[in-house]
N, C-alpha and C positions, 0 to 999 in steps of 0.2 A: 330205696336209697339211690342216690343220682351219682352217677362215676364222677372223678373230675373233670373238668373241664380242661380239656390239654388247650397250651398259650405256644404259639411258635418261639421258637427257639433261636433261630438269627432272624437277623435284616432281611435275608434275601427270603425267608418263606415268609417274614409281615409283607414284605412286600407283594410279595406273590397271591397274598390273600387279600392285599386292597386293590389290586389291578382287578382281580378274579369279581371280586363282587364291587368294584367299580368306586373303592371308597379313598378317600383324602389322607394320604400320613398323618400320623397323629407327633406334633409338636410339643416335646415338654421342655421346660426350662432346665438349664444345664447341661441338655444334652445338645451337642453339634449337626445341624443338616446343613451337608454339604454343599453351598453356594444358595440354599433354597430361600433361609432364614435366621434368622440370628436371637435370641432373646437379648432386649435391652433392660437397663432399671432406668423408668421415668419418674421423677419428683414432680409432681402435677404446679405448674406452675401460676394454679388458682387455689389450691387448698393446703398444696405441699405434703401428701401424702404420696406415697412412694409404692409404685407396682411394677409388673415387668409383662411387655409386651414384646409378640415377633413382630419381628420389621421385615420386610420381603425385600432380597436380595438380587433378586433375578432380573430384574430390568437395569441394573445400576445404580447411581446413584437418585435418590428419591427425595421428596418432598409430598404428605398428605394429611389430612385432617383427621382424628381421630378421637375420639370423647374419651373424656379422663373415667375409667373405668369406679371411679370412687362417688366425682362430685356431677358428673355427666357436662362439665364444661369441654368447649371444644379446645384441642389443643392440635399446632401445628408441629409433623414431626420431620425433620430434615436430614439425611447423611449423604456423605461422601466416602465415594468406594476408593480405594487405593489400585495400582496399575495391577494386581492380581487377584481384584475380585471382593479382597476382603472389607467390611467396613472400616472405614479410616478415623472418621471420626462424624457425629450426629447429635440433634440439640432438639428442645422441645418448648416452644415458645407458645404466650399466650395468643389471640386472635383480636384483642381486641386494640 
């Protein structure tokens, strides 16, 4: 029989254990990363099915293409950050 498997317990050891072995924060929906990313909800503006993607926060305010996770049509995503960083407000247009 296999012990449990112990799960870190704050931020600061997951952290400590994606630095250590070189790996990427893991983003869930609902939960807050500070300035890094945001979950939005898109209505795909080809199928109109409704999902929720991170949008990357970190350069400002953005603009980039991204396929609609449903119908794989491409859709343009755009926001606008407000003077302290946070998303202000963002839209998701068709491309064609």
């Amino acid at each position: 029989m296999r012990p449990p498997r112990a799960t870190p317990s704050t931020a600061a050891e997951s952290a400590a254990i994606d630095a250590r072995y070189g790996l990427e924060p893991v983003l869930e929906p609902g939960e807050p990363v500070a300035g890094l990313a945001e979950f939005v909800s898109i209505a795909c503006p080809y199928c109109g099915e409704r999902y929720s993607t991170a949008v990357d926060l970190t350069g400002g305010s953005f603009r980039y293409v991204e396929d609609c996770q449903v119908c794989c049509q491409p859709i343009e995503i755009t926001g606008e950050m407000d003077d302290t960083g946070a998303l202000e407000r963002w839209s998701a247009q068709r491309l064609d």
